[in-house]
N, C-alpha and C positions, 0 to 999 in steps of 0.2 A: 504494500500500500504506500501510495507517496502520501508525506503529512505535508509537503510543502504547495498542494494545492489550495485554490481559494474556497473549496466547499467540495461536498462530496457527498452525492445522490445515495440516499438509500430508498430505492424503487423497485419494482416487482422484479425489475430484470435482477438485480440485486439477490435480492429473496431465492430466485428461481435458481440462479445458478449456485447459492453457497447451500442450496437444498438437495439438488443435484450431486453434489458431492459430499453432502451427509449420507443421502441414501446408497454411496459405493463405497463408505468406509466402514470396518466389523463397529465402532462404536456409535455407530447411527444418527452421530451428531456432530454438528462442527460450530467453532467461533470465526466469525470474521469482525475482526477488532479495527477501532477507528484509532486507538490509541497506541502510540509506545511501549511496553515494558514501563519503562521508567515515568511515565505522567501518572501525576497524583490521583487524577479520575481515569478511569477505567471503564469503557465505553465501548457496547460491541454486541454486535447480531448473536444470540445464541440460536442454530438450527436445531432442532429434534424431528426424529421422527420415531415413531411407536417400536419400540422393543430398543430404544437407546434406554440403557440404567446409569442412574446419576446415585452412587453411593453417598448415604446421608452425612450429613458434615454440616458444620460452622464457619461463620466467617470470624477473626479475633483481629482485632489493629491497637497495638499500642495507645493512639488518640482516643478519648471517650467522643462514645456517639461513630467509630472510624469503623466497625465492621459491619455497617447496615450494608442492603443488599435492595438493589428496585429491579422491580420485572415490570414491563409492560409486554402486550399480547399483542405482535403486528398482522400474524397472520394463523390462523386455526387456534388450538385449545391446547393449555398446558395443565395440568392436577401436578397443587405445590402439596405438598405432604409436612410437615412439624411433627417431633419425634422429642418424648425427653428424655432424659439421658439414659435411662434404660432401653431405649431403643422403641417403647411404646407408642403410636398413632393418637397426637394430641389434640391433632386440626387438619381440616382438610378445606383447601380453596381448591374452587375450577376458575381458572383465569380463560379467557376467550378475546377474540378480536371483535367477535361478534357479540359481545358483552353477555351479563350486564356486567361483573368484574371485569376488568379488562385487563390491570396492573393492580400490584401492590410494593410497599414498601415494607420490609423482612428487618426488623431490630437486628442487629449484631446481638454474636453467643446465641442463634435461633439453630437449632440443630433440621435440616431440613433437606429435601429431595424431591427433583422435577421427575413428571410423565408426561410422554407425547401424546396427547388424547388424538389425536389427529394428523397425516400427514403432512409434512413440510408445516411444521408450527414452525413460528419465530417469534421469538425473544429476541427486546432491545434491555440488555443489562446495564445499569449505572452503579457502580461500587467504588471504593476506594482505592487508590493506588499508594506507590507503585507495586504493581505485580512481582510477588517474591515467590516462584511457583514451589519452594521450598516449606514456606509458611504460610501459603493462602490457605489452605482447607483444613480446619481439624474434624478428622473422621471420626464418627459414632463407632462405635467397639460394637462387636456383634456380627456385621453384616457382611458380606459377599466380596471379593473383589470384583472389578470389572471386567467382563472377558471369561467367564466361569459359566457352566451350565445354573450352578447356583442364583448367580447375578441374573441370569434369563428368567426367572423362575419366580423371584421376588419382583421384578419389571411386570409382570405378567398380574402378579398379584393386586398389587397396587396399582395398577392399572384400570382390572377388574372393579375395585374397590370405586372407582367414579364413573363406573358403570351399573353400579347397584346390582351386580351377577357374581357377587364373591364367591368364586369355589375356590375353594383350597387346594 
């Protein structure tokens, strides 16, 4: 991405093509970032598509108030899922483009995890920077890595779960 342009469309063709290439990689999803590494905001397309698993985790930043987290819905439906530290299903949002939620803003220390209710969703994320991919996510204990039949399995679940067809 060049940052030294004067502005920078984010339009369907956008959407379509970082959706396109969500859908041809094993984790189902991709960022296309407006931002640097090193810029203090952190700003960028999240793609999902159904059966990408986002292992539960928190955001933590040194500044009070620095690990909030904002989603908004550009395109189809995302289920945020909230988790407390047992790993327990606390709260459940359906975010959509097509409303009535469309975004929310996520407090810092929120232990939490997205699902693609729908193909070629998009997530515009705004969070804090800089990106330390060392120390952005602290992971919930419990749960699956990424890439595991396990991880498929729990995707599926919660998934089910904002479809009101919970089988286990």
């Amino acid at each position: 991405m060049n940052h030294n342009k004067p502005l920078t469309r984010i339009d369907q063709h956008l959407f379509d093509q970082v959706a396109l290439e969500a859908q041809q990689i094993p984790r189902l999803r991709l960022n296309h970032n407006f931002h640097q590494e090193s810029d203090l905001v952190q700003r960028f397309l999240n793609v999902l598509q159904p059966g990408s698993y986002v292992r539960p985790h928190r955001h933590r930043r040194e500044q009070p108030g620095g690990g909030f987290e904002c989603f908004l819905v550009l395109q189809g439906s995302i289920g945020l899922l909230l988790f407390d530290r047992d790993g327990q299903v606390i709260g459940m949002e359906e975010l959509g483009a097509a409303g009535p939620t469309r975004g929310i803003e996520l407090a810092g220390d929120q232990f939490h995890s997205l699902v693609a209710l729908s193909s070629d969703s998009v997530l515009f994320e705004l969070k804090q920077g800089p990106y330390l991919p060392s120390a952005d996510k602290d992971f919930l204990k419990g749960f699956p890595l990424e890439g595991t039949a396990e991880a498929r399995q729990q995707e599926r679940h919660w998934r089910e779960l904002f479809s009101g067809t919970d089988a286990a």
